[in-house]
Structure formats: C-alpha cells, structure tokens
N, C-alpha and C positions, 0 to 999 in steps of 0.2 A: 801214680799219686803225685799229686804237684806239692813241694815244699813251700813250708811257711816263710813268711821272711822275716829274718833274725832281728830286725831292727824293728818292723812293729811287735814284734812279741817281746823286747826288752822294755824291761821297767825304767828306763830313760831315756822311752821314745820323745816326750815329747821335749826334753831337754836337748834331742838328737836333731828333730826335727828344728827348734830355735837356732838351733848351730848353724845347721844346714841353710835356712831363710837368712843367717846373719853373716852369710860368704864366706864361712872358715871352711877350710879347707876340708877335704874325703878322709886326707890322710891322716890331720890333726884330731878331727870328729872319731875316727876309727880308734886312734890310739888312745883317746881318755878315756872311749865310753868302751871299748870289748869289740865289735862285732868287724868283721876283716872289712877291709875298702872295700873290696867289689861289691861287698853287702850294704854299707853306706851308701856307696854309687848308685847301685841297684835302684835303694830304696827313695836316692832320689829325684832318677829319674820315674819310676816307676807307682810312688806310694803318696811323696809329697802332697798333701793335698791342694787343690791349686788355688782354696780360700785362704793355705798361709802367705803363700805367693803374692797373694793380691793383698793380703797386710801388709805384704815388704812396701809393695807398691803403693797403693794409699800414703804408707808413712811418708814415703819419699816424696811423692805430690804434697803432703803436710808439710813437708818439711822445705821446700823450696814455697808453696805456697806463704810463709810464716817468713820468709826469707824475703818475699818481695815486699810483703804487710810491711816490717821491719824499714827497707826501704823506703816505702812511702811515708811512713808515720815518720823518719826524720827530715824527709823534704817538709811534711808540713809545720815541725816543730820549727822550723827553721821560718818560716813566713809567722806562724802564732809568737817568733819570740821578736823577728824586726814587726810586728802588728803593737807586741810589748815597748816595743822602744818608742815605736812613734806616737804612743799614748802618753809616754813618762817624758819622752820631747815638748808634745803640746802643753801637757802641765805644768813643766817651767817657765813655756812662754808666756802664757794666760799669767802666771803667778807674776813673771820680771813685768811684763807689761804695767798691773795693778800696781806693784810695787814701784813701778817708776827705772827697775833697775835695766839701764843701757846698757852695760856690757854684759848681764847675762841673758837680755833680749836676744843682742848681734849673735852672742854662742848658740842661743837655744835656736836662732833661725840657720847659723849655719849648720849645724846638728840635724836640721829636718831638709835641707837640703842635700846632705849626704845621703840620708835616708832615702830619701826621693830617687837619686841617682843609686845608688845600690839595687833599689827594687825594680828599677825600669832595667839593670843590664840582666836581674836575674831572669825579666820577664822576657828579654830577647826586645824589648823596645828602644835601647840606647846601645845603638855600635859603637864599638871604641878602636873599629879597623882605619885606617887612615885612608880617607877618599882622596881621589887624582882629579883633576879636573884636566882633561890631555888638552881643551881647546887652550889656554895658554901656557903650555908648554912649546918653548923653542924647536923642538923638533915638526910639533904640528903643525906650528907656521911655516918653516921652511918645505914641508912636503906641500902645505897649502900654494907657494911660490913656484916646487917643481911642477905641482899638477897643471900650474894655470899658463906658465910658460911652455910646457909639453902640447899643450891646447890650442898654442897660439896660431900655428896652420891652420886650425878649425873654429873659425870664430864663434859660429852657431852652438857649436859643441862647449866654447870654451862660455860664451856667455852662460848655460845653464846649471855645468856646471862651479863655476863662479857665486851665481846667483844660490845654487844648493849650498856650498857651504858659508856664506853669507847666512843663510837659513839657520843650519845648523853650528853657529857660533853664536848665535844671539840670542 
C-alpha cells in the first residue's frame, strides 16, 4: 500500500506550495507549517504542480518585461520633454521677434541652438571625440622625408611613391 503525502493532505497545502514556488527554504516551509523536510522535499520534487512553476516563471518574464517597458518609456520622456523645450523656445522667439525685443531674440536663438546641439549628440550625429588630422603633424612630414630619401637609390620607386603621398596629403 503506497502512503499518502503529508503535504497534499495538509490543510495549508497550498500556502505550503506558495512557499515552496516563493524559494523559501524546505527547512523554513517545514517548520511553520508541521510536515518533516523530507516530506516538504518530497512533495516538491514530486507533487509541485508544474503550472505553479510556470507562474513563478511568467511573473519573472512580467517582471523584467515591465522593467525594460520602464526603460524605454524614460528614454522617450526624455525626447517628449527636449520636444517640450523646443516648442516653449520657438514661442519666445516668434513672441521677442514681434515684440521687437533683441536681447531676448539673441537668448531665445541661443537656447535653440543648445537644443539643436544636445539632440544631435543624443542621436549619435555630433561627435565630440577630438579628430587628428596626422597629414600635418611634424612627425608625418619627417617620416614623409625618411621614406623619400630611403628611395633615393630607386628613383622609379621613389617617384611613385613620392607622387602617392602627394595624393594622399591633398
């Protein structure tokens, strides 16, 4: 005769089973509700059903799902509120324009020009890394000198490459 298990026949199975889906421990689950660990163990390897499992699961997809929502919904508050500014920018200027008034024209154009430049770095369209230009840098010219006098035994050689970096300097 096979025995029942003590944990589905307890009147706070399914409080047992909430525990168990909510990662408290065999040993803690055991000691509140009555039934020895092994029969907690038992029951949840053996009984769990595997639709509560897949609610742990769902939520957890909910709950990182809701997390990246979150995410995005501040990137775009962030464009709806510089969209805000540069609506309450143009209204100044239209307004100082009419009004005749020049110095809050000059603000209100430099104010849209900030704007302008904040949204181009957020969009990745304005770098603000500092480019090299190596063709006039002093080191380039003088390797451009070693190459050409290194060449000088080989005139044919030395005229094209001569003529490439002529190319590539202009």
């Amino acid at each position: 005769m096979t025995m029942r298990c003590s944990v589905c026949d307890h009147p706070e199975r399914e409080a047992i089973e909430r525990a168990l889906i909510g990662s408290q421990s065999v040993r803690d689950i055991a000691g509140r509700y009555g039934p020895s660990r092994s029969a907690v163990g038992r029951h949840k390897l053996l009984h769990l059903p595997a639709k509560l499992v897949k609610a742990k699961e769902s939520a957890e997809v909910a709950r990182v799902t809701q997390s990246v929502r979150d995410e995005i919904g501040q990137a775009l508050d962030v464009i709806q509120q510089l969209k805000a500014i540069n609506v309450a920018c143009l209204e100044v200027l239209k307004k100082a324009r009419v009004a005749g008034d020049d110095v809050t024209l000059l603000r209100s154009v430099d104010r849209i020009h900030r704007q302008i430049e904040l949204q181009a770095r957020l969009l990745g369209e304005l770098q603000d890394a500092p480019q090299v230009n190596v063709l006039v840098l002093p080191e380039w010219q003088r390797l451009r000198v070693v190459v050409a006098e290194a060449l000088r035994p080989f005139p044919e050689a030395r005229a094209v490459v001569v003529q490439a970096l002529r190319d590539a300097s202009a």
